[in-house]
N, C-alpha and C positions, 0 to 999 in steps of 0.2 A: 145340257149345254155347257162347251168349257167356261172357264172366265175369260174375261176382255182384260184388256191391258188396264182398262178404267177401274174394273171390280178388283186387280190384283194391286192397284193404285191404293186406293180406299181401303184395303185391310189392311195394306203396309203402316199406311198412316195413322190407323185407329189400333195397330199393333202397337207402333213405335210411341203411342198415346198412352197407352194403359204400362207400357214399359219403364216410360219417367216416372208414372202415380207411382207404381211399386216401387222402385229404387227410392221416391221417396219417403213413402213407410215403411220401408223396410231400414233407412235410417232413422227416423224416429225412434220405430221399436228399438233399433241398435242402443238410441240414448235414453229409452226407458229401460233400458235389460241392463245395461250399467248403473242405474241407480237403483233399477231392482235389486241386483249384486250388491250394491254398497249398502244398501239396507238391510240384507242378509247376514253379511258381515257381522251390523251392529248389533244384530239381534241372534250371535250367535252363532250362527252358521244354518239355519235351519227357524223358519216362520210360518204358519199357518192359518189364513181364514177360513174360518169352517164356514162350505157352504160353495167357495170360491176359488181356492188355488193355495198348494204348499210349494215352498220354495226350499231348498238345500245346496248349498255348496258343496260339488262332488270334487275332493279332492285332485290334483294331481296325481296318475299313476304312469308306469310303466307298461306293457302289455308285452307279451313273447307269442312267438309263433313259429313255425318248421315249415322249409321248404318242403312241401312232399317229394315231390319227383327230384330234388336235390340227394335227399335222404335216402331215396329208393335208388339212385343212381352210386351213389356211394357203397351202401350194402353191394349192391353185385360190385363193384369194385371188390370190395374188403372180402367179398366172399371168393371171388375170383384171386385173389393177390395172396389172401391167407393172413393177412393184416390182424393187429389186435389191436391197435391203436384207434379204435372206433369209439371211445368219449373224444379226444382228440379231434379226430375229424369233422364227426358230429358238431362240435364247438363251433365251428366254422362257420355252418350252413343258420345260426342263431341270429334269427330277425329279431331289430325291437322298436317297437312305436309308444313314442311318447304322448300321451293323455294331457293339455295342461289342464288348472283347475278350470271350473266352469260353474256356472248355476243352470240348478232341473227347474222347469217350472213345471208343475203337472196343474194341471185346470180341473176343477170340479162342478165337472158336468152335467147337470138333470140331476143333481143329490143334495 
């Protein structure tokens, strides 16, 4: 039997119910994971309850990556054109994503 306009009533609102609870613990956790960070900090960069949970500041990094079909499109260029300018071009096609610092929490679970 489809739903009625009543049943599709009813879940919207018992959606849009459980939608605030999470939005607001998922702020909480936002302001415990901030002072979980700031405690990590003091202790180092790196804390550990055995039993329960390690904590680590994982630095900021950089990350690189290649366009494939950038790359692959270039080669038959350069191989077509007879080019040797290919670190040059290559250079070009150089993605890069920035990492800022963060905190790991790994949970220890059932040990």
């Amino acid at each position: 039997m489809p739903a009625s306009d009543n049943d599709v009533r009813d879940m919207l609102a018992s959606y849009f119910e459980l939608d605030d609870e999470i939005k607001a613990l998922e702020e909480d956790a936002g302001v415990l994971r901030k002072k979980l960070y700031a405690a990590t900090i003091d202790f180092g960069g790196a804390y550990k309850i055995d039993h329960l949970a390690s904590l680590k500041i994982v630095p900021a990094s950089v990350s690189h990556s290649y366009d494939t079909a950038g790359i692959d499109a270039l080669v038959a260029d350069l191989l077509r054109d007879g080019e040797i300018h290919t670190a040059q071009r290559l250079a070009t096609l150089r993605k890069e994503t920035k990492r800022v610092e963060s905190l790991r929490i790994t949970g220890l679970r059932g040990k």
